[in-house]
N, C-alpha and C positions, 0 to 999 in steps of 0.2 A: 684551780680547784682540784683538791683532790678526790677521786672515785673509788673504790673500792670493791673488786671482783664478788659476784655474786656467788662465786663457789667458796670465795675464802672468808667471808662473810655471815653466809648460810652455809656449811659444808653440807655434802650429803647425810641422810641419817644411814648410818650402818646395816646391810642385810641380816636380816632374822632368820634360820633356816629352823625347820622343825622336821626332822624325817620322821615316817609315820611307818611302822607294818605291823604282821604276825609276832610272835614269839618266836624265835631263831630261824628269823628272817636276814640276818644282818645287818640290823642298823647300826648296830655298836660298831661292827667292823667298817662299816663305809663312812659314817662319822668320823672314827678315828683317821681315819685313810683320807678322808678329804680334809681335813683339820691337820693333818701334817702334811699336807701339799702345799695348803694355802700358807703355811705359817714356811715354809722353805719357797715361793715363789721373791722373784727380783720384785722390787719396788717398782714402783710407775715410773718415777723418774730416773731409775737405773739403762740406759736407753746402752747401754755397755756389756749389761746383763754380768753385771760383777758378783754374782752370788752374795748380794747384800738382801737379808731376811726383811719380807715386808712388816708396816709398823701394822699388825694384827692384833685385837685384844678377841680372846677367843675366849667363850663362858658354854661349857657344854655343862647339860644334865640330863642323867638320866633318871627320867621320870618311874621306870619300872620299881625302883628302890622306895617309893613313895608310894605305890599303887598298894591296899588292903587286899590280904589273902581271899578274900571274897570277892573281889574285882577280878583276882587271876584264876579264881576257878570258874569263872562265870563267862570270863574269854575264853578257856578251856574249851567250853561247851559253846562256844558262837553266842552267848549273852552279852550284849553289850549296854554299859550304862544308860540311863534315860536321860533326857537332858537337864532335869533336877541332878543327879547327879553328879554328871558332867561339872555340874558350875561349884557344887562341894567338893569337890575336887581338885578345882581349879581354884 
């Protein structure tokens, strides 16, 4: 009888990362930065370390492009949305 590995089966579901701060705080920079580290690290089963690029599908956005000018004057001032808004937003 054949069995079938529960990793390969069910794979893992992929890491969701969300960096959160201030306005020119850095997150764009450290996103980027960690986003080309990860997409240049070896593969798992590279145990050789042959500089073979992991299989990565990477989906960045930045949400600031989306946010209404009244959202960013209202961070400006330490206003932050309600939780009604929050979810129109979202």
């Amino acid at each position: 009888m054949n069995t079938i590995n529960d990793a390969t089966a069910n794979p893992p579901s992929p890491p969701i990362v969300i960096i959160f701060g201030r306005p020119g705080s850095g997150k764009s920079t450290v996103a980027n930065e960690a986003l080309h580290l990860l997409q240049l690290s070896p593969t798992n089963n590279d145990s050789n370390n042959n500089n073979q690029r992991s299989n990565i599908q990477v989906k960045a956005l930045d949400l600031d492009v989306c946010v209404p000018q009244w959202m960013k004057d209202n961070f400006n001032k330490g206003i932050y949305p309600t939780l009604d808004q929050r979810r129109d937003f979202a």
